[in-house]
C-alpha positions as CSV (number, residue, x, y, z in Angstrom):
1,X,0.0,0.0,0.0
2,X,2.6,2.4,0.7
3,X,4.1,2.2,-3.1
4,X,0.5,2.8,-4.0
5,X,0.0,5.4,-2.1
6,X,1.9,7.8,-4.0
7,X,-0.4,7.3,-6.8
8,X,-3.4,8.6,-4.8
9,X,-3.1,12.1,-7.1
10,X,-2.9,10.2,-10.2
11,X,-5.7,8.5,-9.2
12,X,-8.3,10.9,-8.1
13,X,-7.8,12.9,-10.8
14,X,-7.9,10.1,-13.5
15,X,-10.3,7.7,-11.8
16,X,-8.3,4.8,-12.8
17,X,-6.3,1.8,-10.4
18,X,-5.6,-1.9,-10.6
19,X,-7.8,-3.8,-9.4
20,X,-7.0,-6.3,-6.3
21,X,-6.4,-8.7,-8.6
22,X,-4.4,-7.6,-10.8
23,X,-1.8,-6.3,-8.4
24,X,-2.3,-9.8,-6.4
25,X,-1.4,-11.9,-9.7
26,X,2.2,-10.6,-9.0
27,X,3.1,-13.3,-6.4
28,X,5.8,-11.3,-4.4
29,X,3.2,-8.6,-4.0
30,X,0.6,-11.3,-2.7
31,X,2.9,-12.8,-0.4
32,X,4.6,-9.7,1.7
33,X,0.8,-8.5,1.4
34,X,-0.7,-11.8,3.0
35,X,2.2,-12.4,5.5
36,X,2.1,-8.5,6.6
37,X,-2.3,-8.8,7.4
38,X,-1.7,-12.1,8.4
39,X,-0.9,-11.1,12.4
40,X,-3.5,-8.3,12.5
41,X,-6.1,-10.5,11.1
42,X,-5.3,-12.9,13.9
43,X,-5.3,-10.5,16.6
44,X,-8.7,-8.6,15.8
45,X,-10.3,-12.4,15.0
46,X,-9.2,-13.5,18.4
47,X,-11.0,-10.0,19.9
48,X,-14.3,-10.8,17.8
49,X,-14.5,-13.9,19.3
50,X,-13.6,-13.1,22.4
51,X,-16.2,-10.0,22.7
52,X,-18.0,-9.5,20.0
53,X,-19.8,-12.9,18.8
54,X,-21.2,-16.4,19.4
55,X,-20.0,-19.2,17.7
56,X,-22.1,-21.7,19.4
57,X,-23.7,-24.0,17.4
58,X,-21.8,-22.6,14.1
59,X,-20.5,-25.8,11.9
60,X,-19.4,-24.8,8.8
61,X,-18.0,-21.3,7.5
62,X,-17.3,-19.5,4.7
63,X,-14.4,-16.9,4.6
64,X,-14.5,-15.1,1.5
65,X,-11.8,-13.2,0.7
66,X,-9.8,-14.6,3.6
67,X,-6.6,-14.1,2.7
68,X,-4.0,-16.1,4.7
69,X,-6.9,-17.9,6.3
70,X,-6.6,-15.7,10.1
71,X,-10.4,-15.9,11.0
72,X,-10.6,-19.0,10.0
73,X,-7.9,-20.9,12.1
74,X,-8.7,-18.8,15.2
75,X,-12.6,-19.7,14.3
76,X,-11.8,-23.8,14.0
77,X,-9.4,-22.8,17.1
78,X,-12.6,-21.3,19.0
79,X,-15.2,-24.1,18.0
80,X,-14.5,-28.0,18.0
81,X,-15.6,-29.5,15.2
82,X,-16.0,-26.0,13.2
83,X,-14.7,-26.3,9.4
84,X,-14.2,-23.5,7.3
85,X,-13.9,-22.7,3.4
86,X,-11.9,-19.7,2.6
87,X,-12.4,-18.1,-0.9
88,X,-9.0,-16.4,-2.3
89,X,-7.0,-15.3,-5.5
90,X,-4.2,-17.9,-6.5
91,X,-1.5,-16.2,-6.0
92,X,-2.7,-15.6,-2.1
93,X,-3.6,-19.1,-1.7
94,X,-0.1,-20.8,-2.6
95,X,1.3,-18.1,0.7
96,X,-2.0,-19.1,2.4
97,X,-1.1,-22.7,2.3
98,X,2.2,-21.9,4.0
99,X,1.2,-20.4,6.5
100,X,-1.8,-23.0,7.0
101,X,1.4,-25.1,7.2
102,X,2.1,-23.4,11.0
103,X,-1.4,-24.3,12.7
104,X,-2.0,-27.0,14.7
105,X,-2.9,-30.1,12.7
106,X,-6.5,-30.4,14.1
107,X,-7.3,-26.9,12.5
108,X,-5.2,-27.9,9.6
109,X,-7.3,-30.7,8.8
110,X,-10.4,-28.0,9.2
111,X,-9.5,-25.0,7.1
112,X,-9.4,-25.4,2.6
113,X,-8.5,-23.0,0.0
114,X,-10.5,-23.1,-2.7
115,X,-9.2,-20.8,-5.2
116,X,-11.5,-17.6,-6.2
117,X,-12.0,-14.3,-7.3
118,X,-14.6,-13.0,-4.8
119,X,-15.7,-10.6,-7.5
120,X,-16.7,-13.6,-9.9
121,X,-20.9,-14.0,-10.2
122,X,-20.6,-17.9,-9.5
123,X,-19.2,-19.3,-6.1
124,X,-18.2,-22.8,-6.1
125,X,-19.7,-23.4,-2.9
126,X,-23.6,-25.0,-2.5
127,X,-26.3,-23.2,-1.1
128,X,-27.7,-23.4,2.1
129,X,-24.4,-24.9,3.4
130,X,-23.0,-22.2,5.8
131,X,-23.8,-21.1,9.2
132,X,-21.7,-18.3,8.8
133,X,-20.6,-16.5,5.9
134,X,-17.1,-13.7,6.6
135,X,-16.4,-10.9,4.6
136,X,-13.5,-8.8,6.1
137,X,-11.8,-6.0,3.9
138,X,-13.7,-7.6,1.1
139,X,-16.2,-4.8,0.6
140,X,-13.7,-1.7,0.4
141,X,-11.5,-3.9,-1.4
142,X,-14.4,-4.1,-4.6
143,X,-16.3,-1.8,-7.3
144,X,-19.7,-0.8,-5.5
145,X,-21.0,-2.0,-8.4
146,X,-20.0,-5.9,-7.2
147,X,-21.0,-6.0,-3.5
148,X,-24.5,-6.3,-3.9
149,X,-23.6,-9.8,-5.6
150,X,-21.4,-10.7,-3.1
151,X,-24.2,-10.2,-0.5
152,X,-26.6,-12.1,-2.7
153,X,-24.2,-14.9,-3.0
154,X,-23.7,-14.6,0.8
155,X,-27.6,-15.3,1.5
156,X,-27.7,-18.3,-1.2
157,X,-24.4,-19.6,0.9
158,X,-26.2,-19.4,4.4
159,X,-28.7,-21.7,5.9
160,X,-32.2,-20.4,7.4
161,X,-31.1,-19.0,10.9
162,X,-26.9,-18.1,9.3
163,X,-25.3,-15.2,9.8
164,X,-23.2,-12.9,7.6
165,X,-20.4,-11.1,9.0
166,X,-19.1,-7.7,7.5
167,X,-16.2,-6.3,9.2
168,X,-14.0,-3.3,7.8
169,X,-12.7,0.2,7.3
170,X,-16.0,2.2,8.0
171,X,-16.7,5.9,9.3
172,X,-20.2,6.5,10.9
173,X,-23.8,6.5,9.2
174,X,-23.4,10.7,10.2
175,X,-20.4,11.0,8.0
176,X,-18.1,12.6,10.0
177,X,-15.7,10.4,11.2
178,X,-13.8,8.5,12.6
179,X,-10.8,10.3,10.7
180,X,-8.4,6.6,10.7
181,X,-11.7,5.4,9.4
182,X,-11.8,7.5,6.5
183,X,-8.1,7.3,5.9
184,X,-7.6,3.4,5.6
185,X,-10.8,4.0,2.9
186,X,-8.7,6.6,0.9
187,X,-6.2,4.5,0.9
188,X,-8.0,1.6,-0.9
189,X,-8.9,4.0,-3.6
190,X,-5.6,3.3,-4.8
191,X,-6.4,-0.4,-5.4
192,X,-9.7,0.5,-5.9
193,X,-11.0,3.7,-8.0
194,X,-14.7,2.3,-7.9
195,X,-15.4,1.7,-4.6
196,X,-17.6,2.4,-2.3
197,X,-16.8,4.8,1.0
198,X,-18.2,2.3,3.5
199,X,-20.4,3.4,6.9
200,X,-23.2,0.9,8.2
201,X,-26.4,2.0,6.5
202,X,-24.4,1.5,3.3
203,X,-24.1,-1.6,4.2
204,X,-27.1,-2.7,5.7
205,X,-29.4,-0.8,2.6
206,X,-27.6,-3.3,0.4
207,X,-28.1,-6.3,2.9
208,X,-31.5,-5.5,2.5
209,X,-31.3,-5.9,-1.2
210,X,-29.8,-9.3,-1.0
211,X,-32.9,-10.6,1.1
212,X,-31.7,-10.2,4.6
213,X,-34.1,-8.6,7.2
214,X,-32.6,-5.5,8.0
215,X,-34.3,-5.2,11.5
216,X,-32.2,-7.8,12.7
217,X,-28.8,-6.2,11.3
218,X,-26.6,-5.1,14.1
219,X,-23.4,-2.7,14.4
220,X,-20.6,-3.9,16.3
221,X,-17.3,-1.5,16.8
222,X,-14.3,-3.6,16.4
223,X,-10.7,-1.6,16.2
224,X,-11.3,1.5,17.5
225,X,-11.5,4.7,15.6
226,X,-10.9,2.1,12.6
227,X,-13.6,-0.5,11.4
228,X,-16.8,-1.8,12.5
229,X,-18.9,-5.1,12.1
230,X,-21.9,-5.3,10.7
231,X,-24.0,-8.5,11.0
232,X,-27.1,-9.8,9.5
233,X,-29.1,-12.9,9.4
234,X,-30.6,-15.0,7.2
């Protein structure tokens, strides 16, 4: 992100960036990006578990856009029994794998790759299958004009009663902050000209869309100043 960030001019004024996966097909740039989120992903999983959410009951999740796998091996860490999918580009799977590699062999055994493009219409994954879907960084990380579809694809995924789990770089439904909030979201606009500056009822509008109740949608703050979690069920 840094290199990228001195392209912010070039890109505000031209509208134009790489998309995530073009710059992830480079595999040296997927694999110091991967290893580098890998130990913050851990840390604020560990926190969301810990604080923020019930996994009882939860069997099977999906982790789309999961990079080196973090929720998921601290999820299958939480929760016996608990098996996980996560959803990834190529190039971050092959680092993934390695770093798979480092868990215990229980959660090993729990936790597949399945090589994706989150962006793509089709998931390879049946419906009705999931208790809980996870999407974090995923939806600052796409064109707005994709994360209606990956909603929809989220509520096909879920079984009656699921979950889906939206946590990332947000800045409140008033607009006005957090600042770090609306930082980390500038900064994706380098890697992402098309997105979409994220807050909660931009979120939860498009839950809505996708067939979730959005009475039952709940706001969670997660790192401080920085993201939020939004959650909705099926």
């Amino acid at each position: 992100f840094y290199h990228r960030m001195g392209a912010l001019p070039e890109v505000m004024t031209t509208g134009q960036a790489p998309s995530y996966a073009s710059w992830f097909s480079d595999p040296e740039v997927a694999q110091t990006y991967t290893q580098a989120q890998h130990n913050g992903s851990v840390a604020t999983a560990k926190y969301l578990v810990k604080k923020k959410l019930s996994l009882d009951g939860v069997k099977d999740m999906l982790d789309v856009g999961g990079g080196s796998g973090a929720f998921s091996y601290v999820f299958a860490g939480a929760v016996p029994g608990l098996k996980s999918t996560v959803l990834e580009l190529p190039e971050v799977c092959r680092t993934a794998e390695t770093i798979k590699s480092q868990q215990t062999e229980d959660v090993q055994s729990r936790v597949n790759f399945v090589e994706l493009d989150a962006t793509s219409p089709d998931w390879p994954v049946q419906d009705a299958a999931y208790g809980v879907v996870l999407m974090s960084y995923i939806s600052g990380s796409v064109p707005e004009s994709i994360i209606a579809a990956l909603y929809s694809n989220a509520y096909k995924a879920l079984r009656p009663g699921g979950h889906l789990l939206v946590h990332d770089f947000m800045v409140n439904d008033s607009l006005d902050g957090p600042a770090l909030g609306a930082l980390w979201g500038l900064q994706h606009v380098t890697v992402n000209a098309d997105g979409l500056g994220l807050c909660p009822k931009e979120i939860i509008d498009r839950f809505g869309k996708a067939g979730f109740d959005t009475s039952k949608c709940e706001t969670k703050e997660m790192i401080h100043g920085m993201t939020k979690l939004v959650v909705a069920q099926k």
